[in-house]
C-alpha positions as CSV (number, residue, x, y, z in Angstrom):
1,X,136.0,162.3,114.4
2,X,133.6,159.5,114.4
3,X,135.3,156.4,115.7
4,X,133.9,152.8,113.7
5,X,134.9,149.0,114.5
6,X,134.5,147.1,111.4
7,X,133.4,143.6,112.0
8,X,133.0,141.4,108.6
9,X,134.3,137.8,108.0
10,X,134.8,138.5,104.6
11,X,138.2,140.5,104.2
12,X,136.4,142.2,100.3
13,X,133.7,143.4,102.7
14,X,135.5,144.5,105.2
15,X,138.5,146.2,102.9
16,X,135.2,148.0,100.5
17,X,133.6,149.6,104.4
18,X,137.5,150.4,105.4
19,X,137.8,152.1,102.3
20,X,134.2,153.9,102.7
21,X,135.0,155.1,106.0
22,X,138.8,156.5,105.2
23,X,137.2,158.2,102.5
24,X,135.6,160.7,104.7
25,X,137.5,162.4,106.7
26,X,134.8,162.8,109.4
27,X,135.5,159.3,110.3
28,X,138.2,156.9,111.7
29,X,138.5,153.0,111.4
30,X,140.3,152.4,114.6
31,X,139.4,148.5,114.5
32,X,138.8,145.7,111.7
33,X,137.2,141.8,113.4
34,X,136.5,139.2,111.4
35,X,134.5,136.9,113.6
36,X,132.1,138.1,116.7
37,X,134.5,137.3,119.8
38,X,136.9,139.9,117.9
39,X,134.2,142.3,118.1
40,X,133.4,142.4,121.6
41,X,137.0,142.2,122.5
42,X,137.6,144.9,120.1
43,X,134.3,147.0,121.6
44,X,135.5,146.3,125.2
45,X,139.1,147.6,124.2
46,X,138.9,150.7,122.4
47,X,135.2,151.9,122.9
48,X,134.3,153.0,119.8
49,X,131.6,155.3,118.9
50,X,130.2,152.6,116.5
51,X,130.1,149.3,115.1
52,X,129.2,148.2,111.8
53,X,128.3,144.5,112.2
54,X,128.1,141.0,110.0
55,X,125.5,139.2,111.4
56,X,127.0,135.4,109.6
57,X,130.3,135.3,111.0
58,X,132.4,132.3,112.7
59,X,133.4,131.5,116.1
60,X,130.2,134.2,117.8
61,X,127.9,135.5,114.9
62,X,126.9,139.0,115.0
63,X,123.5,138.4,117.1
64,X,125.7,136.8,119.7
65,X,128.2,140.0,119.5
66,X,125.3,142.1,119.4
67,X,123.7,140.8,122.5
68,X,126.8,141.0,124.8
69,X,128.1,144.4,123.7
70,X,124.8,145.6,124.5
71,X,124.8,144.4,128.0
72,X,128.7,145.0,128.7
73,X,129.4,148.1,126.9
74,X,126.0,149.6,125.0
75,X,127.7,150.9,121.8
76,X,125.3,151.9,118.3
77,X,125.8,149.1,116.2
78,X,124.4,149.1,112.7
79,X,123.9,145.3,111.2
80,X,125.2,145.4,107.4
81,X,123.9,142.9,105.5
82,X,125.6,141.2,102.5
83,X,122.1,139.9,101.6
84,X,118.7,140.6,101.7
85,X,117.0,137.4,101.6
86,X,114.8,136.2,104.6
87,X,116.8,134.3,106.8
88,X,119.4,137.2,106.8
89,X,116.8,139.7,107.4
90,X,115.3,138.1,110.0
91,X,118.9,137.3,111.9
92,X,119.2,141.4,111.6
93,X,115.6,141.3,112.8
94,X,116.8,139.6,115.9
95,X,120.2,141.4,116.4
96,X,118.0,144.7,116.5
97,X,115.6,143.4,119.1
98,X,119.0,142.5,120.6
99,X,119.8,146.2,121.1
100,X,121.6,147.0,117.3
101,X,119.9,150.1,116.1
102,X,119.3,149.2,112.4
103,X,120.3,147.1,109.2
104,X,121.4,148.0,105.7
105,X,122.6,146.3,102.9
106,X,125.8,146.3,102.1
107,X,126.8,148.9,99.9
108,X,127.9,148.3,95.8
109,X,131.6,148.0,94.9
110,X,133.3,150.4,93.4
111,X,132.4,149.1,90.0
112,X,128.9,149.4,90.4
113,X,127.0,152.3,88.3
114,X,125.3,153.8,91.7
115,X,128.3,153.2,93.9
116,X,129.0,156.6,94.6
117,X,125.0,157.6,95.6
118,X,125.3,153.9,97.9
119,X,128.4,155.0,99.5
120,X,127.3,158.6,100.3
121,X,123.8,157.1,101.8
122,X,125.8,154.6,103.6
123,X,127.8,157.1,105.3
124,X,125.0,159.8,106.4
125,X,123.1,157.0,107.7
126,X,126.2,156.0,109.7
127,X,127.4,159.7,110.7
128,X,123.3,160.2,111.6
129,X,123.7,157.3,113.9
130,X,127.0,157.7,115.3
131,X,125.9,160.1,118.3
132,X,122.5,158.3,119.1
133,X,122.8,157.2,122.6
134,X,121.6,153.6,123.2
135,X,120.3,151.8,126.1
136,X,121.6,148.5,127.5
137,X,120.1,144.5,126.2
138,X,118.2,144.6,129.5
139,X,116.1,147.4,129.9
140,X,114.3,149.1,132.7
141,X,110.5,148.7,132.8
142,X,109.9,152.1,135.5
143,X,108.3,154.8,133.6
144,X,107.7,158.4,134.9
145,X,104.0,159.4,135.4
146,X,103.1,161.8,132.8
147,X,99.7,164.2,132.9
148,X,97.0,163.7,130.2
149,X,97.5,166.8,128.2
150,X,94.7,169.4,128.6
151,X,91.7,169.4,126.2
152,X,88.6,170.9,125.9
153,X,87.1,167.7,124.6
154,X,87.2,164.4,127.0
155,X,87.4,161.1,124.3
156,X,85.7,157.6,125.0
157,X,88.2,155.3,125.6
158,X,87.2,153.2,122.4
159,X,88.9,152.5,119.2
160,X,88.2,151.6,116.0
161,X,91.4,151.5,114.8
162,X,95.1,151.5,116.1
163,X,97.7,153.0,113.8
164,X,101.7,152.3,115.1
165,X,104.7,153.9,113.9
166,X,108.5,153.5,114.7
167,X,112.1,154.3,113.2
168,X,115.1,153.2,114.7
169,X,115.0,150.2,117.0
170,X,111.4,149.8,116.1
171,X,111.7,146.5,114.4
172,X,112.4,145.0,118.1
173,X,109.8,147.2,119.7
174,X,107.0,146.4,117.6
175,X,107.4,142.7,117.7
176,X,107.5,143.3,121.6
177,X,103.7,144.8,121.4
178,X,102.7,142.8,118.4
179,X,103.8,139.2,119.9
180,X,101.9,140.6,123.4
181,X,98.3,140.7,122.0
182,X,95.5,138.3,121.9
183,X,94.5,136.6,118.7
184,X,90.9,138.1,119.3
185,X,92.2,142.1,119.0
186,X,89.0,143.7,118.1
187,X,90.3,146.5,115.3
188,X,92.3,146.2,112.7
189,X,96.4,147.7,113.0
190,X,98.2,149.8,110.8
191,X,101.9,150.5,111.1
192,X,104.6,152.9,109.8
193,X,108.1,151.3,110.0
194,X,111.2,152.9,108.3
195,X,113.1,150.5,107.2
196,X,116.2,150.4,104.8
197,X,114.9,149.0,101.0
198,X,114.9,145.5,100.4
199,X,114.2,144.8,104.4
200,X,110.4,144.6,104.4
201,X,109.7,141.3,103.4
202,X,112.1,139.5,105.4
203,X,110.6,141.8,108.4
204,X,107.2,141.2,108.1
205,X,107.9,137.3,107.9
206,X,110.5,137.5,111.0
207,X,107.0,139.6,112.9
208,X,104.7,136.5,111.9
209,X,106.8,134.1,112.6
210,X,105.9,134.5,116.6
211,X,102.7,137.2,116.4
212,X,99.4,135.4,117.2
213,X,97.9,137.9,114.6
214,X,97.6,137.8,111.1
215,X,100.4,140.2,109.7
216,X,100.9,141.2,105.8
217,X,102.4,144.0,103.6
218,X,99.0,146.3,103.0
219,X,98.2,146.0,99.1
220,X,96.0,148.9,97.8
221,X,92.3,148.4,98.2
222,X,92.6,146.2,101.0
223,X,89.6,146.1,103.2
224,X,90.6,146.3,106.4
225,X,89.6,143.4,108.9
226,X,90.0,143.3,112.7
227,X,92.6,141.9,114.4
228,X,94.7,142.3,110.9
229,X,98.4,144.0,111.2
230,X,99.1,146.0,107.7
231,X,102.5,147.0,107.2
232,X,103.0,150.2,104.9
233,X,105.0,149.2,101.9
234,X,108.3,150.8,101.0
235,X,108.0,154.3,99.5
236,X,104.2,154.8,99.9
237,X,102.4,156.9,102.4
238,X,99.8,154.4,103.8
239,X,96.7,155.9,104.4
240,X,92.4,154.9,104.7
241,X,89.8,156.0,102.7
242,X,85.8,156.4,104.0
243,X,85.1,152.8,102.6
244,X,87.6,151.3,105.4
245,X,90.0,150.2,102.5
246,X,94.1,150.9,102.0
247,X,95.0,153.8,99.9
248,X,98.5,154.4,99.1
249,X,100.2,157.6,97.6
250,X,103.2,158.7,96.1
251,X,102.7,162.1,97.4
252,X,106.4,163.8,98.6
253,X,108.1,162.5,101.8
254,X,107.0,164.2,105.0
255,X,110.2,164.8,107.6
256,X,112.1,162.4,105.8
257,X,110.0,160.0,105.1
258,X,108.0,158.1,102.5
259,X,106.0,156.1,104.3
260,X,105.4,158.8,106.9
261,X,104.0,158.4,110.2
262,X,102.5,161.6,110.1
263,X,100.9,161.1,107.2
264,X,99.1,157.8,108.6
265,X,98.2,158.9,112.3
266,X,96.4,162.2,110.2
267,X,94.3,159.7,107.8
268,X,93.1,157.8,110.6
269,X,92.6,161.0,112.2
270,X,90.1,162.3,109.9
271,X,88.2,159.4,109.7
272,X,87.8,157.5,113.1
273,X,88.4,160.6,115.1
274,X,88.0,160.1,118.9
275,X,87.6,156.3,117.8
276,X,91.3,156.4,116.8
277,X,94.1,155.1,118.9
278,X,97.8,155.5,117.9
279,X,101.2,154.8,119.7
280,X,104.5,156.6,118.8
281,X,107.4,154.0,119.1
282,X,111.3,154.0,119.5
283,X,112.8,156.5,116.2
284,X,114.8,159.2,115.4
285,X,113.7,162.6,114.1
286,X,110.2,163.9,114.5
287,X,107.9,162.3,112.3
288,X,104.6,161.6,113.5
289,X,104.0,164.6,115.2
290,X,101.9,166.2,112.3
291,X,99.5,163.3,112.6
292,X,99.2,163.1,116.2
293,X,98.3,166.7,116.6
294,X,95.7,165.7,114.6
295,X,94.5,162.8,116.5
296,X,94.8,165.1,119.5
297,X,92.5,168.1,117.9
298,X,89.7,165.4,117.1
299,X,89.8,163.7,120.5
300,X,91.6,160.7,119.8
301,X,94.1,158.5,122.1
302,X,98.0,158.7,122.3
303,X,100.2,156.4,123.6
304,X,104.4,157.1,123.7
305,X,106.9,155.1,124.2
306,X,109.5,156.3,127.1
307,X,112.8,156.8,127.4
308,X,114.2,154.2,129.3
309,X,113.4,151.4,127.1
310,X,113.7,153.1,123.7
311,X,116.8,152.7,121.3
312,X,116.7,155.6,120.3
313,X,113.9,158.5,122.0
314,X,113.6,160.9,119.8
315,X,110.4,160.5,117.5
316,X,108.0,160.1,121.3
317,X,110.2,162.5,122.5
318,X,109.1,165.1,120.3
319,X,105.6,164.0,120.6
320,X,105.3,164.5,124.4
321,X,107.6,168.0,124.1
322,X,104.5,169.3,121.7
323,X,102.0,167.7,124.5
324,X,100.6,165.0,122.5
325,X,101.1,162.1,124.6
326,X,98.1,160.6,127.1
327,X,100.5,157.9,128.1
328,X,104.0,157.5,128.2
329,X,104.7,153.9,128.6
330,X,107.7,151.1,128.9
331,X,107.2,148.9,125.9
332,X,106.4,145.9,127.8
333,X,103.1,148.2,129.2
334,X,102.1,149.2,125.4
335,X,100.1,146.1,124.4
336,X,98.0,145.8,127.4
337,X,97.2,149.2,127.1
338,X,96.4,149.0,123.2
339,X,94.1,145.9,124.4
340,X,92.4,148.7,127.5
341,X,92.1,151.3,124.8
342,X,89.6,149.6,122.1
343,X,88.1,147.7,124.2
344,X,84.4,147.4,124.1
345,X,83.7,149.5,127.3
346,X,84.1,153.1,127.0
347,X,84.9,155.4,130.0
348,X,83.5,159.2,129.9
């Protein structure tokens, strides 16, 4: 039995996610709030095994609640928003940088055609979630040591491009290594982020509203340009042809997922090589590991996030099980390593 506290201000909301969750018998509503200081109390009291949470509420909005659940008793929370324009995307944005491990919209009523595909989604991304274990707002910055993984060919420490990916909690995490480097970053950055539909644009403006760097939504046939972060659209693999330029497909969804991770790190792979530098952030499942053998075969550079300050470790976890990793890093030591990693100098 999965245990949910329901916090919505709206009592339609809130009686439309009570009625989503009694519907299944897999989970149990043992706690409704309608304003953020209900929450917590409610989180304290009956330590659920997850919250869904408003993020516009009165009294302590849901970034608020977010924030001090997540340093008083860590709990998954998944922020359900009742719209997708910006400034509610970015408020999401910022209650999953505050610990929250993702954001959907809120599902259709019952009247609506695709209600029953909406409420089935709704609840496998919630049941999915429900046993992830999270870490608290204020994270730990030791890492362990980890070996360079044995190869037969030693890579120059250069890169000509850098290629991210992330899944759950990566909103927070990439704006952490984003916002850290200089204006002047020599290559140009691609990124996989899964995010629910309808998040991407308010995401991408929440990321440039603090990054130093120019950040955009990649567009086919973009050329790429240093020191540019391109975003992989919703439901395209984002990948780069030999003229430097964005090519996306439509090709099925590896692990999962359309964009895939794996599918990126192995285009960058087969065209920069040992030149190629990619980290594997907070996420779970196992995508990315595909690519990053790939990167790995052909003498490239990995960098994973660790376990201590990711939401959720299971996409760098499976990368440094398979042996992939070169670093396993805090997030806090990712950019300064990125900015190590393409620089000009090279180290044999």
């Amino acid at each position: 039995m999965i245990r949910v506290v329901v916090a919505e201000d709206s009592s339609t909301a809130r009686a439309l996610l009570v009625s989503m969750f009694e519907s299944d018998p897999e989970f149990q509503v043992v706690g409704e709030a309608g304003d953020g200081r209900e929450a917590v109390e409610l989180v304290r009291k009956l330590r659920p095994d997850l919250v869904t949470m408003d993020v516009r509420m009165p009294h302590m909005d849901g970034l608020e609640a977010t924030r001090r659940i997540m340093v008083e008793v860590p709990t998954p929370i998944i922020v359900v928003s009742a719209t997708l324009d910006n400034d509610d995307v970015a408020a999401s944005m910022r209650a999953i940088r505050a610990g929250a491990l993702t954001a959907l919209a809120k599902p259709p009523g019952p009247g609506a055609p695709d209600f029953e595909v909406g409420r089935a989604r709704f609840l496998a991304t919630v049941r999915a979630l429900s046993s992830v274990k999270v870490v608290g707002h204020r994270l730990r910055t030791l890492s362990r040591n980890w070996p360079a993984p044995k190869t037969g060919v030693q890579p120059r420490l250069r890169g000509s491009i850098v290629a991210l990916a992330a899944s759950t909690g990566g909103p927070g995490a990439l704006r952490s290594v984003l916002d850290a480097l200089p204006f002047d970053f020599p290559v140009p950055i691609l990124v996989v982020q899964h995010l629910s539909p309808g998040f991407l644009g308010g995401f991408v403006e929440w990321l440039g509203s603090t990054c130093r760097l120019p950040i955009k939504i990649a567009a086919q046939g973009d050329q790429l340009t240093r020191g540019t972060v391109y975003i992989a659209p919703e439901d395209r693999h984002l990948t780069v042809t030999g003229q430097g330029q964005v090519r996306f497909t439509a090709d099925a969804p590896v692990d999962g997922f359309r964009p895939s991770a794996s599918v990126l790190f192995e285009s960058v792979a087969n065209l920069y090589g040992r030149s190629a530098v990619a980290a594997i952030l907070t996420g779970m499942g196992r995508d990315g590991v595909i690519g990053l053998r790939r990167i790995r075969e052909l003498g490239g550079r990995i960098i994973a996030q660790d376990e201590q300050t990711s939401s959720v470790w299971g996409m760098p976890a499976a990368a440094i099980d398979e042996g992939l990793a070169d670093f396993v890093l805090p997030i806090s030591m990712v950019p300064a390593k990125l900015v190590e990693m393409v620089s000009q100098e090279s180290k044999e």
